[in-house]
Structure formats: C-alpha cells, structure tokens
N, C-alpha and C positions, 0 to 999 in steps of 0.2 A: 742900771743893770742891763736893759734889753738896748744901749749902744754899744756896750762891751761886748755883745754878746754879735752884733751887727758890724760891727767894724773889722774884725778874722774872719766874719763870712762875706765879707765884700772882695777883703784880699783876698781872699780863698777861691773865690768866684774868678776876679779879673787876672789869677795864676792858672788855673785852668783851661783860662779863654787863651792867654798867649801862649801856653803850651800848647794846644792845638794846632797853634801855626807852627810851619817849617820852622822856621827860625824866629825865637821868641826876643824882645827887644836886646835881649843882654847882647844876644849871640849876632845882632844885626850891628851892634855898636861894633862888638868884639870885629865883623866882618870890616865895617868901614875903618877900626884902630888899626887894621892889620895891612892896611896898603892899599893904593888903586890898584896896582897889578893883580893882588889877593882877590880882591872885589870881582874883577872884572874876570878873571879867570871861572870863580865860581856862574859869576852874572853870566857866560861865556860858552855853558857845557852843553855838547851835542846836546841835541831833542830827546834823545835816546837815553843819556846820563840824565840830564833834568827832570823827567819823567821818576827815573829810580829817582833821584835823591826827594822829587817832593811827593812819593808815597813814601818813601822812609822804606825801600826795595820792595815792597809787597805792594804791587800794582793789584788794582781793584780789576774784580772778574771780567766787567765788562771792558777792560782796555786791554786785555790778554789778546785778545786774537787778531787783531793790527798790531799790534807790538810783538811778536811773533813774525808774524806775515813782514815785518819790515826788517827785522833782523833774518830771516831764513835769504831777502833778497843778497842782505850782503856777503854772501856765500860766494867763495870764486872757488874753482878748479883748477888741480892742477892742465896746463898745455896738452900733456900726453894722454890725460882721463886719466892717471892709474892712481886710485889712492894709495896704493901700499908700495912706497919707496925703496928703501936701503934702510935695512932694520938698524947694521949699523951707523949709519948716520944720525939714523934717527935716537939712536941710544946714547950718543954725542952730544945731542942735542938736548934730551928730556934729563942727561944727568950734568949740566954745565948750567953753574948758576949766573950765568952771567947771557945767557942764549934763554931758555923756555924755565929750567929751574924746578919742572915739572913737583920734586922729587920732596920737596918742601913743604908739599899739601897733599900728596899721595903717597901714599906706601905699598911696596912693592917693586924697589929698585933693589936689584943683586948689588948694587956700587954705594947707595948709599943711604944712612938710615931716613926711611921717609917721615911724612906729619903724617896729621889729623885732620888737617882744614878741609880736606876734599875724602869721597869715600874711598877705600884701599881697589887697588888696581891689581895687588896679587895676582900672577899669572894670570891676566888680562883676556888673551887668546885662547889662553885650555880653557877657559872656562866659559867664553860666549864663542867661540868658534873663528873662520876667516870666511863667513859668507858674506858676499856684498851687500847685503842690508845692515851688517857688523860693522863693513869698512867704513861705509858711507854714513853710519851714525855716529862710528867714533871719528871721522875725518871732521864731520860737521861739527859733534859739539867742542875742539879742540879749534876751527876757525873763528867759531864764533858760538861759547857756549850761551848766549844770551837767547839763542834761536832754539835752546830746548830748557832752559832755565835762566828766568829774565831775574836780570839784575845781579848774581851770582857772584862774586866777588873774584871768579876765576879769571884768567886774564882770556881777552878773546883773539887769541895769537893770530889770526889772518884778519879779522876784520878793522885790528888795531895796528898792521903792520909790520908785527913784531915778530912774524914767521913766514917766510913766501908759502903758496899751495905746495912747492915741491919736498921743503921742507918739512910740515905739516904729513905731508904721504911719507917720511922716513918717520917720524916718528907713530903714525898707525902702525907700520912694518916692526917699529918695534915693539910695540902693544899686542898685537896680532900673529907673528910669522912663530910658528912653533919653532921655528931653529931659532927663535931670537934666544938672548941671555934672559931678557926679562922673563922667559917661560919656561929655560930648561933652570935655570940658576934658581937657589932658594932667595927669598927678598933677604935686604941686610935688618940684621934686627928681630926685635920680637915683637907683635902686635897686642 
C-alpha cells in the first residue's frame, strides 16, 4: 500500500524538479530533434535575450537595474538631435506592415483597425502633450522598449535595426504633432 502510495510521489517530485528548469528534458531532446542550426541559434541569443528567456521575461528585482542601465546605453539619436521628424513619414511607417507594423498591437491608427497586445495609443499627443520629456520617452521606448520594460515582446525598432533614429523621429511626429492624422483623425474602429 505505502509503495503505491510512494511511487506518484516520487514522479510527482522528480516532475517538479524538471520543470523548474528552463527547459525540462522533453523540451531539451525536442531542442537537439530540431536541428544543429535550431540548437545553436537558441544556444546563440544576445546576453540580453538569454537573460529574458531563462527568467521566463520576469527578471528577478535584483538584476533590473544593470539590465536597464545596459539597455538605456543602446539608445542612439537621431544626427540632427531632433526627435520629432515628418509626422507623415512617420505615419507610412507605423501604418505599413511590412516597415514598424506599429498598428497590430496598438490601437489608435485613423488607417487601420488596431490590437490589443500593446496599450491603446488614441490620440497619443492630445493626451500626454509635445514636451521634450514626452518626445524623448516615446523616441526612447520605441528604440528600444527593453530600456523601460525589460523583456516586452514589443519589437525594439533602433536597437534591433529595424528602424534608423531618423525614422524612429517621424514616427514620434506622428504620435505627437497635433496636426498629425493620428490626432486630429478618430482611430479606425471601436475599442
């Protein structure tokens, strides 16, 4: 009776123990079935990505503030300083799924109906203003949202490449410039 009772609490035990690890055997076989290239890409991820994946994104309090401080370096500016571009362009850019895509995870595009993933951006501008502490926080978390919420699934459009600074400043302009569409236009959609 009491090895019936000892044999579910040993599995029981030694399934708890590998699920605390990152990846519990299944999922380390599943890694090496899946290809050298697959392996070594995971085995492969910036310091930065590694960090998120083996807290599972929710980085322990004490590694918040070097992990921060190492993301805020990878910040570049645009050449000319000015974070607020060409609203148009910038509105090219946040509504073109194949460029920033922006509009996918945000709501609040006049052009097209937004998500959910990300919070709504509704008139963006009318509602935090165009003071340079405004510019410079939305220019920031759009290069590299990791520098004010680590691990965020948002993509980090300047620190990843996938935006230059100047581009990046047309789309603040369009977040921001009260003449933009995004401010005077209602978003598409209902929320």
């Amino acid at each position: 009776m009491k090895r019936r009772f000892l044999i579910p609490l040993a599995l029981g035990l030694l399934a708890l123990a590998l699920a605390q690890r990152y990846f519990g055997e299944e999922d380390l076989k599943r890694v090496q079935d899946a290809g050298k290239a697959y392996a070594e890409t995971l085995a492969g991820q910036r310091p930065d990505q590694a960090l998120c994946s083996l807290h599972r994104n929710r980085l322990p309090a004490d590694l918040l503030p070097g992990f921060l401080e190492e993301q805020r370096k990878l910040i570049q500016y645009p050449k000319d300083g000015r974070l607020m571009g060409d609203w148009r362009r910038g509105g090219a850019i946040f509504n073109n799924l194949q460029k920033a895509n922006c509009f996918s995870c945000h709501f609040g595009s006049p052009e097209n109906i937004g998500g959910d993933v990300g919070p709504s951006l509704e008139q963006y501008g009318l509602n935090r203003g165009q003071s340079e502490a405004v510019q410079r926080y939305t220019y920031e978390v759009i290069y590299n949202s990791w520098a004010y919420f680590p691990c965020t699934v948002m993509y980090r459009f300047g620190a990843q490449g996938l935006l230059t600074p100047e581009e990046i400043a047309d789309v603040v302009a369009y977040l921001l410039d009260p003449a933009s569409d995004f401010n005077t236009k209602p978003a598409a959609g209902k929320r």
